[in-house]
C-alpha positions in Angstrom: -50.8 4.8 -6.1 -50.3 1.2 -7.5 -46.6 1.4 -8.2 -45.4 -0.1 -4.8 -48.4 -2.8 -4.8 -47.0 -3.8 -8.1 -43.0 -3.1 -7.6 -42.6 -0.4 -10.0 -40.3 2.5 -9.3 -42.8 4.7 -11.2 -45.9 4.8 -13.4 -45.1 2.8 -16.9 -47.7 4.1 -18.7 -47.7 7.9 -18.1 -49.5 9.6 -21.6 -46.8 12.3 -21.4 -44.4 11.7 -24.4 -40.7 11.2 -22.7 -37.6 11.1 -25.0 -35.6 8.6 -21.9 -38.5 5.4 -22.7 -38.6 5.4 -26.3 -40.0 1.9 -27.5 -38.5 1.8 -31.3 -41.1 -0.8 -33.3 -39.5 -1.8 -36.3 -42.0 0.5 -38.2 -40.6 3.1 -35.9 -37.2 2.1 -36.6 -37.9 2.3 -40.2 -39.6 5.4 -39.9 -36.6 7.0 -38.1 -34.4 5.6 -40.6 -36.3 7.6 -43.6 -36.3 10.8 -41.2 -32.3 10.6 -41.0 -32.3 9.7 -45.2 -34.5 12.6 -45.2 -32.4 15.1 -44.3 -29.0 13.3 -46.2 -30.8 12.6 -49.4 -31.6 16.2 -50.3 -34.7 14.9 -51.3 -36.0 18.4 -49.7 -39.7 17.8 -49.1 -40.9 14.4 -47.0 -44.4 13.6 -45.7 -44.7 11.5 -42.3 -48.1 10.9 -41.5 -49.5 8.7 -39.0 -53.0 8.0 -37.1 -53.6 9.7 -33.5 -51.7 8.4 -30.7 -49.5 6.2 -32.6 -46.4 7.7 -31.6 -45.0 10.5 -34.1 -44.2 13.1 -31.5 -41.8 10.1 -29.8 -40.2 9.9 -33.1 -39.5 13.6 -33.8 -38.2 13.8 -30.5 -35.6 10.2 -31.4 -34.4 12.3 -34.3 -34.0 15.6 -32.7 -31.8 14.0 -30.4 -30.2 12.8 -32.7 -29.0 15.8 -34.3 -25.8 17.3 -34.5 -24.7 21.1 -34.5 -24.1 20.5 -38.0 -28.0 20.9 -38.2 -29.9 24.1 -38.3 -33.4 23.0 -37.0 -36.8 24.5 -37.1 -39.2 22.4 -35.1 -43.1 23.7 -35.6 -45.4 21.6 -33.5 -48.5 24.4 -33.0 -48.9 25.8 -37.2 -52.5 27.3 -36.7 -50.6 30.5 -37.2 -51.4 33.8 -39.1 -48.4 34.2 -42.3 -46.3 36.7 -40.1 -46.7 34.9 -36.8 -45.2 31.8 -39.2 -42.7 33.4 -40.6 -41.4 35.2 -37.1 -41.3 31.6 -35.4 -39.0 30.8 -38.4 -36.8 33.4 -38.0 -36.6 33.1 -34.3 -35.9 29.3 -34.1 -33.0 30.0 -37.3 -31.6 33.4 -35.7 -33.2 35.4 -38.3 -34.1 39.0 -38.3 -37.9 39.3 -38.0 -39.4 43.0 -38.3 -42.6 41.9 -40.0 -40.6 42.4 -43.8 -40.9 38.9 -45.2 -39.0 40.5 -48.3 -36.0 41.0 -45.8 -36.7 37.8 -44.0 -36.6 36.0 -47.4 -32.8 37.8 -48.2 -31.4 36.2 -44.8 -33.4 33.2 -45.4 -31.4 33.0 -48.5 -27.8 33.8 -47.3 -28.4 31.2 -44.2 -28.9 28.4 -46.9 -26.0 29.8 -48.8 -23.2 29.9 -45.4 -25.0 26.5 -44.7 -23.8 25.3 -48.1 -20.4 26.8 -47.6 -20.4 25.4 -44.2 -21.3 21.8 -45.4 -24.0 21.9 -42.9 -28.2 21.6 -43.4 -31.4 23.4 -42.5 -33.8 21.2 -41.7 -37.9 22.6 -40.8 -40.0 20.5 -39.4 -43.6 21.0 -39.2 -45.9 18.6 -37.0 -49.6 18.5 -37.0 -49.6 19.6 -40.5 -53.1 18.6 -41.8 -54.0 21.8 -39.9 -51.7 23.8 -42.2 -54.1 26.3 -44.5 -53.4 25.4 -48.0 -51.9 29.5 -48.1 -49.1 28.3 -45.6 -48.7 25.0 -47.4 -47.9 27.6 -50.5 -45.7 29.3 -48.2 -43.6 26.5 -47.3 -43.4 25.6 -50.8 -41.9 28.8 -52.0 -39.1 28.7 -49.4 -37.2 25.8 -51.0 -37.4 28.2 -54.3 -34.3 30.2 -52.3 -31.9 27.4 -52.9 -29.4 28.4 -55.5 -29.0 25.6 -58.0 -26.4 23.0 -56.6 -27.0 23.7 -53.0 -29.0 20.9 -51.7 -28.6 22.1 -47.9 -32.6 22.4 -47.1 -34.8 20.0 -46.0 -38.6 20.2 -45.4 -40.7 17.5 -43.5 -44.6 17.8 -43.1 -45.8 15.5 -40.4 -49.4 15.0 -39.3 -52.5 12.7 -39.4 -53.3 10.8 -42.5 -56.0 14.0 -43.3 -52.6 15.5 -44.3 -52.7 13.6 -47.8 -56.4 14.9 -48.3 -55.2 18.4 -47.7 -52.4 17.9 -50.2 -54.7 16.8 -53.0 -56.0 20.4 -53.2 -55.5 21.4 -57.2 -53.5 24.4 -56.0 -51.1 22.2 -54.1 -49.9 20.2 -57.5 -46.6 21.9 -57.6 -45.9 21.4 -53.8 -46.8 17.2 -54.7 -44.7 17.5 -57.8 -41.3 18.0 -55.0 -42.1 15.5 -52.6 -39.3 13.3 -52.6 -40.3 10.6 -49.8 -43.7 9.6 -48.4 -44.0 7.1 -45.6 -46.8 6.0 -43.0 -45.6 5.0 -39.4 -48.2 1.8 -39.3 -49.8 0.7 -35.9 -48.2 -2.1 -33.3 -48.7 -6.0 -34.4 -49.8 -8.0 -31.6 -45.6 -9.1 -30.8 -45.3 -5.6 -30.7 -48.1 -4.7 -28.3 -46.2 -7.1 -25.9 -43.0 -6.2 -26.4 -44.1 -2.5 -25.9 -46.1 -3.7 -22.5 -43.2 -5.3 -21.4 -40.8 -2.7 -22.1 -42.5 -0.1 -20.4 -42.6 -2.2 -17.4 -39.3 -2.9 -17.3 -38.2 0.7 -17.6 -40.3 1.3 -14.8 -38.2 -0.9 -12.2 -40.6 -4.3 -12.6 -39.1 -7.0 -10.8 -41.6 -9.0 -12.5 -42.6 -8.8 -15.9 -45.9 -11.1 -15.7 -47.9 -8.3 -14.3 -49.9 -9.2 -17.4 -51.4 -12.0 -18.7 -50.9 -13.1 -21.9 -55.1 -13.2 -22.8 -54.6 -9.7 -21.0 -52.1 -8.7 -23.8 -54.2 -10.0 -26.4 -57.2 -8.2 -25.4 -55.5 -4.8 -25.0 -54.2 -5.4 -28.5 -57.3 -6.2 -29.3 -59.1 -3.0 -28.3 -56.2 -0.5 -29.4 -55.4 -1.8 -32.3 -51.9 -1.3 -31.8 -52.3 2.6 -30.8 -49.5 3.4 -28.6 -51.6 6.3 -26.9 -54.6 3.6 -26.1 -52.8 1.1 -24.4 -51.0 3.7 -22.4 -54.4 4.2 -21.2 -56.3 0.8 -20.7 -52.9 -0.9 -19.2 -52.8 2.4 -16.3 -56.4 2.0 -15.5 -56.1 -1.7 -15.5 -53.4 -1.5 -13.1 -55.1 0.5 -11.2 -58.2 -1.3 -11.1 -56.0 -4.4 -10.2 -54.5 -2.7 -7.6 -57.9 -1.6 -6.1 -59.6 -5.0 -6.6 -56.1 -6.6 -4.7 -55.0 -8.7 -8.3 -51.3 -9.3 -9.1 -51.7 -10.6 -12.7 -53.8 -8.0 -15.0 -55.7 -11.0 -17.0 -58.3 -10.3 -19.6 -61.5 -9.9 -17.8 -60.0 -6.9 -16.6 -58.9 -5.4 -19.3 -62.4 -5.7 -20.9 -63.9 -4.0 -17.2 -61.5 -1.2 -17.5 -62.3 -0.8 -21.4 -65.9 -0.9 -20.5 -65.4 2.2 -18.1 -63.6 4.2 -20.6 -66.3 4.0 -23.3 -67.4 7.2 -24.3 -71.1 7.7 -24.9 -71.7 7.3 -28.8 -68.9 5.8 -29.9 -68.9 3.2 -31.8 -65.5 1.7 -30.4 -65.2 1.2 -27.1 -62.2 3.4 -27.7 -61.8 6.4 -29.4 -59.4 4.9 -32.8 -58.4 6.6 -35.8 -59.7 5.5 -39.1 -57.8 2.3 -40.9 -54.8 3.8 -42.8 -54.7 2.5 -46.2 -51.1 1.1 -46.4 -48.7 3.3 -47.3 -44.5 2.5 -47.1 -42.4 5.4 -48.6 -42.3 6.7 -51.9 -39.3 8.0 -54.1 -41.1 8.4 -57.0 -42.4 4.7 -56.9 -43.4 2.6 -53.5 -40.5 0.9 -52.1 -39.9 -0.9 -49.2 -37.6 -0.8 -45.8 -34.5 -2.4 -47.3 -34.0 -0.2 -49.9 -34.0 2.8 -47.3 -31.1 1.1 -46.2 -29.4 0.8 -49.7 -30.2 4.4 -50.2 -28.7 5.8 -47.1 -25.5 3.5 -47.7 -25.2 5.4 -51.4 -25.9 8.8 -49.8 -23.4 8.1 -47.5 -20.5 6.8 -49.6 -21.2 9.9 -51.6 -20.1 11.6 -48.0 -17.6 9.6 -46.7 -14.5 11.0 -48.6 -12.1 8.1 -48.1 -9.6 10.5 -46.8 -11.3 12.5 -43.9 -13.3 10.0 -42.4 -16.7 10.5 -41.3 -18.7 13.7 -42.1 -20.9 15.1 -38.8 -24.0 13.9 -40.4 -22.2 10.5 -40.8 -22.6 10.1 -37.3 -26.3 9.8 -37.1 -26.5 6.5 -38.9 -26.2 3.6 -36.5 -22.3 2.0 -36.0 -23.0 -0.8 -37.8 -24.1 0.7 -41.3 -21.0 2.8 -40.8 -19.1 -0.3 -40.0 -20.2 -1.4 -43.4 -19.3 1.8 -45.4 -15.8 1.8 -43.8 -15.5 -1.9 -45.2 -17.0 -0.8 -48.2 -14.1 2.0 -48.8 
């Protein structure tokens, strides 16, 4: 409706996750970063979490992408399942035999990790929206990494979900699932810089001829009212486009913003927008908090380990950008 009033080719802020406009934040880049060390480190267990809206779908879909054939992936995105129901996605996403046996899904389980192994190739299971999981599942989970055969190293297992995921993990029966998780990180909200370049870069992927469809005091308030949730400026900058369009104003400035925010209140909120609680900061852990440049360092020793200086670069090599590899080639 407003796309041609404003010069777009299409809508910039459309809600629906899409893997061709991917805005990488630098907490997003860092985020992907520990996802790739993730599944080279055979760390095994990781824990992403991340508040409502603020863009973890976008990044399972970056590394997905990203993945080669080398890569044996189980991608759970829905896990309010009953134990068989889990286990039969499992084996249907890995080419297993499901008959409703888990003792003879367990056996295939076990020789897939072992071909992997012999293979030099990974299994990777990925399970989103895990603050759902029931702590039974959790245990589940837990018990599958027990099928690696001493030395193997080929399986990795990533719970993602809302920061509600670290209360569900404090449950006493959960202590030896806690005791294997190798890397912990929290994919923080936009900064204000961030908030604009993600405006900006949305329009611009949309066709805008002109980037100054917002004001700067319009960027500011948006911020302002999102907090930096990817998902809620989505919304407020399409309604404020199209309440610009309607009201015949080029520049989105703040006044509107704060109309259009006004309109999307829901009764009994106490934000004008619906915001996750504050995350308490949280980086990565590996056994002690560290930050985003020893990722890096990390990833550069996993890698060397990888690179024999004879054969060149391993398939999983290949995920990390050209210029870390660029660096490890200098580094042989």
């Amino acid at each position: 409706m407003y796309t041609k009033y404003y010069g777009l080719t299409r809508k910039p802020f459309a809600l629906t996750p899409d893997s061709s406009v991917v805005f990488m934040s630098e907490t997003h880049q860092e985020g992907l970063a520990i996802l790739k060390y993730g599944i080279l480190s055979k760390k095994c267990f990781l824990v992403l979490t991340a508040d409502v809206g603020s863009g973890k779908t976008t990044l399972l879909q970056a590394l997905v992408s990203s993945l080669g054939r080398d890569v044996h992936l189980c991608l759970l995105n829905n896990p309010i399942l009953q134990r068989d129901e889990f286990f039969s996605f499992i084996a249907a996403k890995l080419g297993l035999r499901w008959d409703g046996n888990k003792a003879m899904f367990l056996i295939e389980f076990g020789d897939l990790l072992k071909q992997c192994y012999a293979k030099n190739e990974r299994v990777l299971l990925v399970f989103d929206e895990a603050h759902v999981l029931p702590v039974d599942l959790l245990e589940e989970i837990r018990l599958l990494s027990n099928l690696e055969e001493k030395g193997q190293d080929v399986l990795s297992i990533f719970l993602v979900g809302q920061p509600e995921l670290n209360e569900r993990m404090s449950d006493d029966r959960l202590l030896p699932l806690r005791q294997r998780i190798g890397i912990r990180f929290h994919l923080s909200r936009f900064s204000l810089s961030e908030t604009r370049q993600y405006i900006l870069f949305r329009l611009r992927q949309a066709g805008a001829r002109h980037l100054n469809l917002f004001a700067d005091d319009a960027i500011a308030a948006v911020h302002q009212v999102s907090q930096g949730t990817p998902r809620l400026i989505n919304i407020i900058c399409d309604h404020a486009l199209l309440s610009g369009f309607a009201e015949s104003k080029p520049v989105i400035d703040a006044e509107l913003v704060r109309e259009c925010v006004a309109d999307l209140h829901f009764p009994g909120e106490e934000n004008p927008l619906p915001l996750p609680k504050q995350a308490k900061p949280d980086r990565m852990r590996l056994g002690v908090w560290c930050g985003g440049g020893v990722v890096v360092l990390l990833m550069v020793l996993v890698m060397m380990e990888m690179l024999p200086a004879t054969r060149g670069i391993s398939p999983l090599g290949r995920m990390l950008p050209e210029s870390l590899l660029q660096f490890l080639r200098f580094s042989r």
